[in-house]
C-alpha positions in Angstrom: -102.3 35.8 80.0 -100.7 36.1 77.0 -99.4 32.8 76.7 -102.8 31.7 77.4 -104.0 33.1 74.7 -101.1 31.8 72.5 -101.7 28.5 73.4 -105.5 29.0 72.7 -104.9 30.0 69.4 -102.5 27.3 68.4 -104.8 24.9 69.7 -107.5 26.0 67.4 -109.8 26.4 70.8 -111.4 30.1 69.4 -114.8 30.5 70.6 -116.6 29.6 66.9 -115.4 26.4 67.4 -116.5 25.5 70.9 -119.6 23.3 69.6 -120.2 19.6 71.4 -121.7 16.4 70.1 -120.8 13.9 72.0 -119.4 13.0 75.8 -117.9 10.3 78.3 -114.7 10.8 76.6 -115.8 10.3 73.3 -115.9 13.8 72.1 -115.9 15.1 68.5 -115.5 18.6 67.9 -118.0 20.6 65.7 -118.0 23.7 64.3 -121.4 26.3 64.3 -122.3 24.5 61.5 -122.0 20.9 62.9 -119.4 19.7 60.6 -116.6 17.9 62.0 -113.0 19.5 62.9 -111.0 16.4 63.7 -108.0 18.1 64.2 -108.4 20.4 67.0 -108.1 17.8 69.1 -105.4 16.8 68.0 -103.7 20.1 67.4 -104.7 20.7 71.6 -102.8 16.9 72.1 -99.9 18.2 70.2 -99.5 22.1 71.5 -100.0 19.9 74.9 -97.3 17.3 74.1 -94.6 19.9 73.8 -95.2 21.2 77.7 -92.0 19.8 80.1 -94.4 17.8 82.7 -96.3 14.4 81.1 -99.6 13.7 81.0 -101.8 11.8 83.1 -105.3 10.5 81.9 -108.7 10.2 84.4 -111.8 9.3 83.4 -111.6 10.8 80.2 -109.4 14.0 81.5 -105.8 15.0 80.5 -104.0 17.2 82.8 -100.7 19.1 81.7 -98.6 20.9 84.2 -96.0 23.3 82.9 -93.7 24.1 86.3 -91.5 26.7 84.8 -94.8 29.2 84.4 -97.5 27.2 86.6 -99.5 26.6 83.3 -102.3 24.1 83.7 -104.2 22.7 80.9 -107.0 20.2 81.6 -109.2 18.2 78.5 -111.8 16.6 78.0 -112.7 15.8 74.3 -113.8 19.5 72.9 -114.0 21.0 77.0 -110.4 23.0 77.7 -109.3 24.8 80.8 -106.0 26.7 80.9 -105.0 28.8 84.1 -102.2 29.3 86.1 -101.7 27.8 89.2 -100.1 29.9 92.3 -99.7 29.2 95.9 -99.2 32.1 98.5 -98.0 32.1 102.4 -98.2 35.4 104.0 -96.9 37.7 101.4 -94.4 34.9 99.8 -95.3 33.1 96.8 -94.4 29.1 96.9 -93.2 27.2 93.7 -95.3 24.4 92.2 -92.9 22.4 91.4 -92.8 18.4 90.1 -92.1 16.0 93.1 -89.0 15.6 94.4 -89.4 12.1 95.1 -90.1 8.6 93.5 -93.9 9.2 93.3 -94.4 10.7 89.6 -98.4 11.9 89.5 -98.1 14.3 92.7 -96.5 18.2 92.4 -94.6 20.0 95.7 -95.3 23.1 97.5 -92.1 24.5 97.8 -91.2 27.5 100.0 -89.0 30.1 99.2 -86.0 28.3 101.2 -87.0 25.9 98.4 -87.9 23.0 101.1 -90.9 20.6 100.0 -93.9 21.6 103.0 -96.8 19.8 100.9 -98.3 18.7 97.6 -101.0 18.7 95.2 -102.4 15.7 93.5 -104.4 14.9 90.7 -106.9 12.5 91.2 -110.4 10.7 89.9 -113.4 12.2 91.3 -116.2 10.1 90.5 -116.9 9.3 86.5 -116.0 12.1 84.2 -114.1 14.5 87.1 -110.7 15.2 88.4 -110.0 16.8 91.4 -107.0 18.9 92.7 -106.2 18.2 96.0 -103.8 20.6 98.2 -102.1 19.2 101.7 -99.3 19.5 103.7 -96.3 17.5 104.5 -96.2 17.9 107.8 -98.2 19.2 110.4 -99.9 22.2 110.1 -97.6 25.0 111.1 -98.1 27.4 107.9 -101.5 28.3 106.1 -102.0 30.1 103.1 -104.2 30.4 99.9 -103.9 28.2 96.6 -106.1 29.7 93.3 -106.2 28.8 90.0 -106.8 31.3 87.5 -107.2 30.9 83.8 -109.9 30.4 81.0 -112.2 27.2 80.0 -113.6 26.7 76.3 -117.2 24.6 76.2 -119.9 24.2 74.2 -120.8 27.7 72.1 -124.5 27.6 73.3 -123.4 26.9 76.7 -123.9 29.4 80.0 -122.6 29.9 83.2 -125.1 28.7 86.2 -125.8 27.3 89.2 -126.2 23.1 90.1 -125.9 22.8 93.7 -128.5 24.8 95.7 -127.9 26.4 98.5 -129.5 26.1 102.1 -132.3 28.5 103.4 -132.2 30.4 99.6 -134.7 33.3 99.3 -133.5 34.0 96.0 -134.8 32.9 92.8 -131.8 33.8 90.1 -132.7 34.2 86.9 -130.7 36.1 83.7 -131.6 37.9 80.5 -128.5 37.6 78.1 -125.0 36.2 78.7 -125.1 37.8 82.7 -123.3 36.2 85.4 -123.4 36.3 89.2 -121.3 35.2 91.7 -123.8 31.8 92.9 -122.7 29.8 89.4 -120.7 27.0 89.9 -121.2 25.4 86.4 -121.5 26.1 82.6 -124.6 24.2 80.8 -125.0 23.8 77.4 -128.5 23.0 76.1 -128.4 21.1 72.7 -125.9 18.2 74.5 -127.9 18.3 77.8 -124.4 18.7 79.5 -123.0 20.2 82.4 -119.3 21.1 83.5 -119.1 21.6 87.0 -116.7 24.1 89.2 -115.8 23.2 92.6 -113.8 25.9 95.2 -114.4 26.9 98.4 -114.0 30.8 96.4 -115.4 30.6 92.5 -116.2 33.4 90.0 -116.9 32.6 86.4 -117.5 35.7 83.9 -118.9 34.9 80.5 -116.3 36.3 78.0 -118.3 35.1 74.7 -119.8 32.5 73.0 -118.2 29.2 74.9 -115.6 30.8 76.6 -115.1 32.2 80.0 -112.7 33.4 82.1 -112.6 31.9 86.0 -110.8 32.5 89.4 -110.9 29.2 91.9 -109.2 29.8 95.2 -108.9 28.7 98.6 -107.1 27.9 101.6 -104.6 24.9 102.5 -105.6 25.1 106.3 -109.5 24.5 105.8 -110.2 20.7 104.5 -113.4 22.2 103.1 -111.5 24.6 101.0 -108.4 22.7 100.5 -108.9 21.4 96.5 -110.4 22.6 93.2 -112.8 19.6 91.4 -113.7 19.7 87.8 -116.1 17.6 86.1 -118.5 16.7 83.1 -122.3 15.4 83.6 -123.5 14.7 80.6 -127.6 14.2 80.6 -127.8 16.4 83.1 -131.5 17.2 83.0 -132.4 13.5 81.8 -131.0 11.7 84.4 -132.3 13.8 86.6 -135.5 16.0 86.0 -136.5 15.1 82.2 -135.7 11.5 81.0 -137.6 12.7 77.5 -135.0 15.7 77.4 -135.1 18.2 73.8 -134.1 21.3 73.6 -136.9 23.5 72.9 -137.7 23.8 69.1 -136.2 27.1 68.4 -137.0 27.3 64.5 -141.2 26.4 65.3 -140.9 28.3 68.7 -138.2 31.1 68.8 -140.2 33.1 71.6 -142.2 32.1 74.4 -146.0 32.4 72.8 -147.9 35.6 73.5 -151.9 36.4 72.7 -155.7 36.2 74.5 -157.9 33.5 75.2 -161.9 34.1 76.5 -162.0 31.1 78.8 -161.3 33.4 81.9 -163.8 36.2 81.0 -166.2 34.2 79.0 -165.7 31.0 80.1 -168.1 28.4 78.0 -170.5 31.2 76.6 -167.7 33.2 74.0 -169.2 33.4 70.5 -167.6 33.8 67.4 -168.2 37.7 67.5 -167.4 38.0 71.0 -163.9 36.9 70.1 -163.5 38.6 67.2 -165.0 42.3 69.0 -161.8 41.6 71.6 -159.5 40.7 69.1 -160.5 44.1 67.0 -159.5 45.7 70.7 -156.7 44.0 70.6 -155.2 44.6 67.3 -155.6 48.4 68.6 -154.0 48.2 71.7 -152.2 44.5 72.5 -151.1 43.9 68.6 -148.9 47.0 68.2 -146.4 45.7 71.4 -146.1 42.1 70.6 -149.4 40.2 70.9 -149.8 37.4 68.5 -152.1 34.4 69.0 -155.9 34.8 69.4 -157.0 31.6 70.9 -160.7 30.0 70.9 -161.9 28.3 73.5 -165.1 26.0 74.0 -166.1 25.8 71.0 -166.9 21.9 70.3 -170.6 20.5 70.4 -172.6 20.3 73.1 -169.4 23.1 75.2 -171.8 25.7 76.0 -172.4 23.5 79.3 -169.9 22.7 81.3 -168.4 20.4 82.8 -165.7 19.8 79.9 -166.7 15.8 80.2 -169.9 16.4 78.9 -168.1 18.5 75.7 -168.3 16.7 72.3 -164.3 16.5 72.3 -163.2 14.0 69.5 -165.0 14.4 65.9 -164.6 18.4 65.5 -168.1 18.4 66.1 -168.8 22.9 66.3 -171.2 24.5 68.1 -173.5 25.8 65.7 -175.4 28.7 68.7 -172.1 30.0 69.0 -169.9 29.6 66.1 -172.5 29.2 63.1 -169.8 30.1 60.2 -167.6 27.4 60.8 -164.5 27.4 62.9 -162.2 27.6 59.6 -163.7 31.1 58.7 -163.4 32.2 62.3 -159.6 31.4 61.8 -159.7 33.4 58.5 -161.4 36.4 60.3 -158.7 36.3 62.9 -156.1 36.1 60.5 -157.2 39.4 59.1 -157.3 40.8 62.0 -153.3 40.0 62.1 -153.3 37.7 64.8 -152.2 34.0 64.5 -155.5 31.7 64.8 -155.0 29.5 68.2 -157.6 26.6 69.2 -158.3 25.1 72.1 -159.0 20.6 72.3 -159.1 18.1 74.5 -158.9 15.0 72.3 -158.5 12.4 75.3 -162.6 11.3 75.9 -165.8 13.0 74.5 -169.1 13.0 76.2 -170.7 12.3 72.6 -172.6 9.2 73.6 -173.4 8.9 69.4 -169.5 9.2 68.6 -168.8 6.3 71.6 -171.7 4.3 70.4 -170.0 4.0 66.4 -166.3 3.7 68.1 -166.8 1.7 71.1 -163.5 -0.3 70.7 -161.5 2.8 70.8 -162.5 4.0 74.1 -161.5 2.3 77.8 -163.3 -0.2 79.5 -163.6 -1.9 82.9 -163.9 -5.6 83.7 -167.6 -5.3 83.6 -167.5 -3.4 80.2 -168.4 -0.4 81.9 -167.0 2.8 80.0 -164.4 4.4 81.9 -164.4 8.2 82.3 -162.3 10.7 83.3 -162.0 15.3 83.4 -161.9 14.7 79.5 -165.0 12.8 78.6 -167.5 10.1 80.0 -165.9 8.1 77.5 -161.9 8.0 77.5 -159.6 7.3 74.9 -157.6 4.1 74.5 -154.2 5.1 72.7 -153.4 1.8 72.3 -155.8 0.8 69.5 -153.9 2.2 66.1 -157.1 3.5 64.5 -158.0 5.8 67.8 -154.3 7.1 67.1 -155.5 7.6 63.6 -158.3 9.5 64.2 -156.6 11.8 66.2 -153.9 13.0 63.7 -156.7 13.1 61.2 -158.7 16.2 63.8 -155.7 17.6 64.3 -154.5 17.6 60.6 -157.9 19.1 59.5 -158.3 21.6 62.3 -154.1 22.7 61.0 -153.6 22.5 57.5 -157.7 23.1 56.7 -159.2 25.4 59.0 -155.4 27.2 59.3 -154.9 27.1 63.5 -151.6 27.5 64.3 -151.7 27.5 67.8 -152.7 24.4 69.9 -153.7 24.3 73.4 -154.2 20.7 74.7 -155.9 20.5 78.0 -156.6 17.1 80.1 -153.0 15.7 80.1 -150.7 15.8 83.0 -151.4 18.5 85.4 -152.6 17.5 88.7 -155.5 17.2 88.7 -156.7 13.2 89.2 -158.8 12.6 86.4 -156.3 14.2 83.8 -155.0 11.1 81.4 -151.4 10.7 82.1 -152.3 10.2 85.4 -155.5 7.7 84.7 -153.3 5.4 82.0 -150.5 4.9 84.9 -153.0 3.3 87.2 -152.6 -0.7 87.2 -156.0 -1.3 87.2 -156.3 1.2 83.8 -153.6 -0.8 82.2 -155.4 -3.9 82.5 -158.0 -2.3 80.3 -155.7 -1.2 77.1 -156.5 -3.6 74.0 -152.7 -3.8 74.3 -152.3 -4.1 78.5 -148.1 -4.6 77.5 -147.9 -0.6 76.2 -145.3 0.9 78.4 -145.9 4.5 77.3 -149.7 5.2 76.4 -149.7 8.8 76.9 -146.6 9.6 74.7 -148.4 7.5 71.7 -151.5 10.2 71.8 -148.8 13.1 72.2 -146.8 11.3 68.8 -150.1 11.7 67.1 -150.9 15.0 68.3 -147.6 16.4 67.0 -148.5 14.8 63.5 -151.2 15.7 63.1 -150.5 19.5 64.2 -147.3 19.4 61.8 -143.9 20.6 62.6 -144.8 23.9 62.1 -147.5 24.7 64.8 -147.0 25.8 68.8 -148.1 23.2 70.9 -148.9 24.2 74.2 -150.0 21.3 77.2 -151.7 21.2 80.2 -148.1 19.3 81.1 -145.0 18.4 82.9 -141.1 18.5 81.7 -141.0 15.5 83.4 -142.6 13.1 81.0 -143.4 12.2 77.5 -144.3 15.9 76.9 -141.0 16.7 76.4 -140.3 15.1 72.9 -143.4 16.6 71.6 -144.5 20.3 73.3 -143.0 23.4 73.0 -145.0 25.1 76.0 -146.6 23.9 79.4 -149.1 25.0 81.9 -147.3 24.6 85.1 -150.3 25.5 87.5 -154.1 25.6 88.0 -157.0 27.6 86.4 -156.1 31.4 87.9 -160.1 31.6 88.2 -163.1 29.4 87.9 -166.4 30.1 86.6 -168.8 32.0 88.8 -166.3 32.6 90.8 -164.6 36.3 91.4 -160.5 37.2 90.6 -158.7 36.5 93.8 -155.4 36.6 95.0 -154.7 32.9 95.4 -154.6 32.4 91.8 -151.9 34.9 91.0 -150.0 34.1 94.1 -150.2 30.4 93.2 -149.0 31.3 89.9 -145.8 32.2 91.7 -145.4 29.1 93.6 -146.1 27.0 90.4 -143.2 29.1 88.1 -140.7 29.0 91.7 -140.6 25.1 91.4 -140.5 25.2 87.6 -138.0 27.6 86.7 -135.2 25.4 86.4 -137.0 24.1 83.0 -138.3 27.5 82.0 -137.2 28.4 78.4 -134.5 25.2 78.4 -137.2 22.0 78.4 -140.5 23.9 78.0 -141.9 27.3 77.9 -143.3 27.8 81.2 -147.8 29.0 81.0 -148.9 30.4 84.2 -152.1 30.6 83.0 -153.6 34.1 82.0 -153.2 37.5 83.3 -155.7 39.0 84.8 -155.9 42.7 85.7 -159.7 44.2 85.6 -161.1 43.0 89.0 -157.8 42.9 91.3 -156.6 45.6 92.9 -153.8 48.0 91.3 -151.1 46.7 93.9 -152.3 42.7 93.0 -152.3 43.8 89.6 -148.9 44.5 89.3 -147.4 41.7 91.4 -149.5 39.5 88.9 -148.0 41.2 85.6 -144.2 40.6 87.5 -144.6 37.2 88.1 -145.6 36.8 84.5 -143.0 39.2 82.6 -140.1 39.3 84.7 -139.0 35.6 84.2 -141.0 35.9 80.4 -143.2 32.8 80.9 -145.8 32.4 77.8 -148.2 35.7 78.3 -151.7 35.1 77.5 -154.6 37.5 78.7 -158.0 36.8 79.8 -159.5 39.9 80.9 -162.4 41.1 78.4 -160.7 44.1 76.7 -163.7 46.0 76.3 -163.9 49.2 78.6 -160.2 48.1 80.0 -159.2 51.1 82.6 -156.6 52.9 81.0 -153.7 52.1 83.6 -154.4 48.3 83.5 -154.1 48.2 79.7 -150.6 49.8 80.2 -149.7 46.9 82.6 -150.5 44.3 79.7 -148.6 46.4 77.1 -145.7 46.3 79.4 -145.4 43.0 79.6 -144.6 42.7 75.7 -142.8 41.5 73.9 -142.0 38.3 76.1 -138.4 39.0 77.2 -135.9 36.3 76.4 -135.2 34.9 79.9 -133.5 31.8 81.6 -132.9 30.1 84.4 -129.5 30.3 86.1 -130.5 27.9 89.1 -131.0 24.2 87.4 -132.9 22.9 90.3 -136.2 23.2 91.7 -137.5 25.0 94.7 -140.3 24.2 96.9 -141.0 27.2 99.7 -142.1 30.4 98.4 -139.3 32.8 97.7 -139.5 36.4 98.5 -137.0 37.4 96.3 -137.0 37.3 92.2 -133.3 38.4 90.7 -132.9 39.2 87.2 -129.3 39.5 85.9 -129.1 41.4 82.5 -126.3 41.8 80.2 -127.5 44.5 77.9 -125.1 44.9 74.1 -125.3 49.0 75.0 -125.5 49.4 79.2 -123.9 46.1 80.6 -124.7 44.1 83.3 -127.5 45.5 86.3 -129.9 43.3 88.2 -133.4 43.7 88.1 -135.1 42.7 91.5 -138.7 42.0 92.3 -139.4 42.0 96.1 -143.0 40.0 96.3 -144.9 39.9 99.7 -147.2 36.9 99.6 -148.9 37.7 103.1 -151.2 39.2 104.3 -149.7 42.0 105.7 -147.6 44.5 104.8 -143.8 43.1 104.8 -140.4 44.9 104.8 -138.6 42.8 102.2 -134.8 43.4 102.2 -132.0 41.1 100.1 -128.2 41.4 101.0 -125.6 42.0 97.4 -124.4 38.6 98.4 -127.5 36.9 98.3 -128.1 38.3 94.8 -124.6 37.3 93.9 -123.1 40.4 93.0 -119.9 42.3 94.9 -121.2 44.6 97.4 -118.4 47.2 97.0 -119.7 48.3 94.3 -121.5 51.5 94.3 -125.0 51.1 92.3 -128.2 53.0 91.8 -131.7 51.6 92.8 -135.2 52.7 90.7 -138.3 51.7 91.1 -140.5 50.6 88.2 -144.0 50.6 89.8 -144.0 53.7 91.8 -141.2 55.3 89.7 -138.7 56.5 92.5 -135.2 56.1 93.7 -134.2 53.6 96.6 -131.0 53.1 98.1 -128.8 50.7 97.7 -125.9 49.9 100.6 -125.0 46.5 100.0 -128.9 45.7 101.0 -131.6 46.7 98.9 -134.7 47.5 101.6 -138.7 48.2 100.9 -141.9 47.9 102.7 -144.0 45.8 100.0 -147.8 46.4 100.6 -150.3 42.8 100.6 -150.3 41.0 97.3 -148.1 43.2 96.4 -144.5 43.7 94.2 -141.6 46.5 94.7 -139.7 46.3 91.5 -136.0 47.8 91.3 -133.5 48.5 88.5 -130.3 48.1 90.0 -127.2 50.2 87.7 -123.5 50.2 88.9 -123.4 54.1 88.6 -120.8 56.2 86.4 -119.6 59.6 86.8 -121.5 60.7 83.5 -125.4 60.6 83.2 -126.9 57.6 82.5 -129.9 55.4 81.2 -131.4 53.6 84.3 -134.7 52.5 83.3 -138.2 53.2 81.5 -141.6 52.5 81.9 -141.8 50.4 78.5 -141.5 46.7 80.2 -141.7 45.6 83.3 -138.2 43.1 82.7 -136.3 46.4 82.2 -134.2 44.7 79.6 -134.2 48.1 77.6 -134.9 46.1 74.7 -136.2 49.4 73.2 -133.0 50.4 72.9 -131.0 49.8 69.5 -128.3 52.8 69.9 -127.1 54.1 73.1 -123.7 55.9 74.5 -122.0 58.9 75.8 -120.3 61.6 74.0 -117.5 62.8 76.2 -116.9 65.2 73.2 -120.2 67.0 72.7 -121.4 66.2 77.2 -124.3 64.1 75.7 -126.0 60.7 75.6 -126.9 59.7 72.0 -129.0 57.0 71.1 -132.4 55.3 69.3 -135.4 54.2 71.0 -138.1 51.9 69.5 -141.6 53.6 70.2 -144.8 52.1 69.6 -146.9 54.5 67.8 -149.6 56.4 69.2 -147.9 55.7 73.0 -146.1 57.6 74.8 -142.5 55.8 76.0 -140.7 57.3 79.8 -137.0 56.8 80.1 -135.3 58.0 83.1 -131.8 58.8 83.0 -129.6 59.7 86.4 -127.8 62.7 86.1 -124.5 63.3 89.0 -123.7 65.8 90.5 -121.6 68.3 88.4 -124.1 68.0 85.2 -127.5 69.4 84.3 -129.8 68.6 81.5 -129.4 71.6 78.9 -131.0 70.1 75.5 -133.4 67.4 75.0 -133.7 66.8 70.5 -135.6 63.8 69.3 -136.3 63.5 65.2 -139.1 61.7 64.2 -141.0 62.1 67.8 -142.4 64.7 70.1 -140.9 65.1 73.5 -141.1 65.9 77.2 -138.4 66.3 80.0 -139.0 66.8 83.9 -136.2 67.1 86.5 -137.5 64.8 89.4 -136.1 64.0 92.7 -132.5 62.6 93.7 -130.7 63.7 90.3 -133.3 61.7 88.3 -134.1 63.2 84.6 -137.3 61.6 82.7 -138.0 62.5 78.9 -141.3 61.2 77.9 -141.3 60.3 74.0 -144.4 60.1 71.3 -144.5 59.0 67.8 -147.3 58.8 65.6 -146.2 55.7 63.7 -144.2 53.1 64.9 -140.4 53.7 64.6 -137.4 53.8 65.9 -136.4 57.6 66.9 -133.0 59.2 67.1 -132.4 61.2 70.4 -129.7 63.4 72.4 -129.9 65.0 75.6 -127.1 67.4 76.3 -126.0 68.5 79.4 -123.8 71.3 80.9 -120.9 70.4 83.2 
């Protein structure tokens, strides 16, 4: 290990270096600030040059063998693994050793009566990949196990996942910080859209910090399945694939996925000016304080008190005077005070203004009989190829941005599913006949170019979209599903389960591409149990999190379920493929700063009767030896945890488990502040071994009361509970579990100790 690390150093490989810009063998090297380093290359060339064994170049990969300590390096422009390579045979361990023959680019197995029994090669496997292959000599008359053990340096935004699914999975994998499971297979790194694949019959990779990782590859020489180790780059990994318009998502404009309220689902076309602004004065009390930002208005154009949409006076910012008689620029200024963000709701493709078409007839679609052609967005549809349509629309856009101050954009009609949305309509051949310009390979991504300037760089953009087209240049957010309800229509369960399904296929993309919309929460009308398997699907995997229930008279209890879904937590995929069956199974790895690594598991049953839903350690991917404590958010109790984590999930409903590898000292395993459990309340936390106490400081919203629960072993007792700045509460409940319920007036972050007698 130590040599490792030696040769790491020399080579300049530390993890503030590990940045990417380019690939296909033609790698620069970048530091965090993007300048370039052009000699760690070739300080890792010459530190390389020096080792006894030569090197060998394939498809852009150098390999190094050092046979006196089994050191392998392998490089690929900035990408470096180093391990040591060991073969064992019973209890002996065999020398890697170079050939013993003419044949220069293979290594010998060589047994401890120092006879040759079979090699290792090096060799291409497919473009940018090598692969090490183990076999015998002979026939097979001795087994044993190769492994390669070391460390790899990548890209310093990069994480450990998972690119090749599995069959039958029930398990959707996701992670809140640098966690990492036993499923990944690869390391991805976001800004250069690459992947660096792992392949072993045996693999674990652990995150060590920022683009570096430690790894263990092993398998047997018996088994032709297990019998080699492969490496290899995929640069464009998501645009060749999933997203050919592939960006990152723009961190600076969009740090966080969006949070805030919108009336369509309560209100639907009828919300006034004052009806938004009464829930938004609710909200500032009760939503604002955890995290809520935005306050959206919907249905607001001319002629929207009416549906359906194609009827709505969409294109000339034409307001509805019955409902919004001051003006939508000082209902942005009244939100505003309010402390919210001003968000606005538009569907710019088609109007249903007859006057508007009438004055701009050669901006709108036409069929061979000069019929107007309509579609969900107006009777009259917009033709993106004419230059002065495009015009127009940064023009509505500008002056509904930088003069009436919205900062948040909702644009509905594009590419869902449904058949008249746009992106859909201008792929049809018989539509393209009809553009001025019929040769325009990519109408839809000129009206999202104009939408983006004329919003500005500096506005949320959020699309009824997919990550698979255009919208990925221009959009920071996407619907991925339906309406959740439709008007004169009642709450029901389909929309939150379909919800589910929609984010299951889309997670791959979730917080990577685009920030995932499931469409509003909605907690009034369904029951507590469908309530709370709604508010999971939302906040576990921290999609966008709007709400649509009118706030006014709210129970109690189903306010708390919105608060604890803020703020958003930062969550990402860890499996970058989609799924297409409904999973039972929702894992959450979190690497916390203070408590480590846990899991946080939602078992969901989507039928229609009550389910016993039970998931194995392997199938979350974490070792089953050990020993771990389960706790239940929703109905705040223990469960136990053997290596299979078991409940009996009501309909609709959502069993939600904290799972902590346990200590022999009292620990944090969980509050009642966020349904993610990411304990991002928490900016101070450890044990005193000195004083027998946990120390820490807990972020409280003021006005609310905060639960942690802490598990307390056997041999220890709670003795003091102190708490400055906050007013407390401590109850002894079942199975060693210790909860201390924590108020402040005003919003702070509170010093705490619980001391306990041994």
């Amino acid at each position: 290990m130590t040599k490792r690390r030696d040769f790491l150093k020399k080579a300049g490989m530390g993890a503030a270096a590990a940045g990417l810009t380019g690939w296909n063998g033609v790698v620069h090297a970048v530091d965090k600030a993007d300048k370039p380093v052009e000699t760690t290359v070739e300080t890792v060339d010459a530190v390389a040059a020096k080792q006894k064994a030569g090197q060998y170049l394939s498809d852009g990969w150098t390999f190094t063998f050092d046979e006196q300590d089994a050191q392998l390096s392998l490089k690929n422009g900035r990408t470096l693994l180093l391990g040591k390579l060991s073969f064992i045979s019973g209890d002996k361990a065999w020398k890697i050793a170079l050939s013993r023959d003419d044949i220069a680019d293979r290594y010998a197995l060589v047994d401890p009566q120092d006879n040759v029994q079979g090699y290792l090669v090096f060799v291409p496997d497919g473009h940018d990949g090598i692969q090490l292959l183990f076999f015998h000599r002979t026939q097979q008359y001795y087994s044993g196990r190769w492994s390669l053990e070391g460390e790899i340096l990548f890209a310093a935004d990069s994480f450990a996942c998972r690119t090749r699914p599995g069959k039958g999975e029930r398990v959707l994998h996701l992670r809140c910080g640098a966690a990492d499971s036993l499923h990944n297979d690869s390391l991805f790194a976001p800004a250069a859209d690459c992947v660096l694949y792992l392949g072993a019959a045996q693999l674990n990779i652990r995150t060590l910090s920022d683009g570096r990782y430690a790894f263990l590859a092993s398998g047997t020489i018996e088994d032709a399945t297990e019998a080699a180790f492969s490496i290899r780059l995929e640069p464009e990994y998501f645009k060749r694939r999933y997203a050919p318009y592939y960006r990152p998502i723009d961190r600076k404009r969009c740090p966080k996925a969006p949070t805030g309220w919108m009336s369509w689902n309560t209100y639907f076309d009828k919300a006034t000016a004052d009806d938004n602004l009464r829930e938004a004065r609710i909200g500032q009390k009760y939503l604002q304080p955890f995290g809520c930002e935005f306050w959206e208005i919907e249905s607001w154009q001319g002629n929207s008190d009416q549906l359906p949409v194609r009827d709505f006076h969409n294109m000339n910012l034409e307001v509805n005077q019955k409902q919004f008689p001051k003006g939508m620029k000082k209902l942005a200024d009244d939100i505003r005070k309010l402390g919210f963000r001003p968000g606005i709701w538009m569907v710019p493709f088609g109007t249903g203004n007859t006057a508007f078409y009438e004055v701009h007839k050669d901006w709108f679609l036409h069929d061979k009989t000069g019929k107007p052609i309509g579609s969900w967005s107006g009777h009259y549809t917009l033709d993106p190829t004419v230059p002065e349509a495009r015009e127009h629309l940064k023009k509505i856009f500008r002056t509904a941005s930088a003069e009436w101050g919205y900062e948040f954009f909702k644009i509905d009609g594009m590419a869902q599913r449904m058949h008249g949305y746009v992106a859909h309509l201008y792929e049809r051949p018989e539509i393209k006949a009809c553009f001025r310009y019929p040769n325009c390979r990519n109408p839809f991504g000129l009206c999202l170019q104009a939408f983006r300037e004329g919003i500005g760089d500096d506005r949320i953009f959020l699309g009824s979209s997919h990550t698979s087209g255009p919208e990925a240049a221009y959009v920071d957010a996407t619907r991925i599903g339906a309406d959740i309800v439709h008007p004169n229509r009642p709450v029901e369960p389909s929309g939150f389960i379909n919800q589910g399904r929609c984010f299951m296929n889309q997670a791959f993309t979730h917080n990577l591409i685009l920030i995932a919309d499931p469409d509003t929460l909605l907690v009034r009308d369904l029951s507590l149990e469908e309530s709370r398997a709604s508010a999971t699907i939302v906040a576990l995997p921290g999609q966008l999190t709007f709400f649509g229930d009118k706030l006014e008279g709210l129970p109690d209890d189903r306010m708390k379920i919105l608060q604890q879904t803020l703020p958003v937590a930062e969550v990402y995929p860890e499996s970058l493929y989609p799924y297409f069956t409904m999973l039972p199974v929702w894992n959450l790895r979190v690497r916390h700063t203070l408590l480590g690594d846990y899991n946080v598991v939602a078992l969901f049953n989507w039928e229609e009767q009550p389910q016993t839903i039970r998931v194995t350690a392997a199938e979350l991917g974490i070792d089953a030896q050990t020993a771990r404590c389960g706790y239940e958010f929703w109905t705040e109790r223990t469960v136990p945890f053997d290596g299979t984590l078991s409940m009996e999930v009501p309909v609709h409903g959502v069993r939600l488990i904290a799972l902590h590898p346990l200590k022999h000292v009292p620990q944090w395993i969980g509050s009642d502040r966020h349904i993610a459990q990411h304990a991002d309340e928490l900016s101070e936390y450890g044990w005193d071994a000195e004083t027998c106490s946990l120390k820490g400081m807990i972020r409280l919203v003021g006005g609310f009361p905060l639960t942690a629960r802490f598990r307390v072993p056997n041999g220890h007792a709670c003795k003091e509970v102190t708490c400055e700045g906050a007013t407390h509460t401590s109850q002894q409940e079942n199975d060693g579990i210790l909860s201390v319920t924590f108020k402040s007036k005003q919003t702070a972050a509170v010093a705490f100790q619980i001391k306990f007698s041994t």
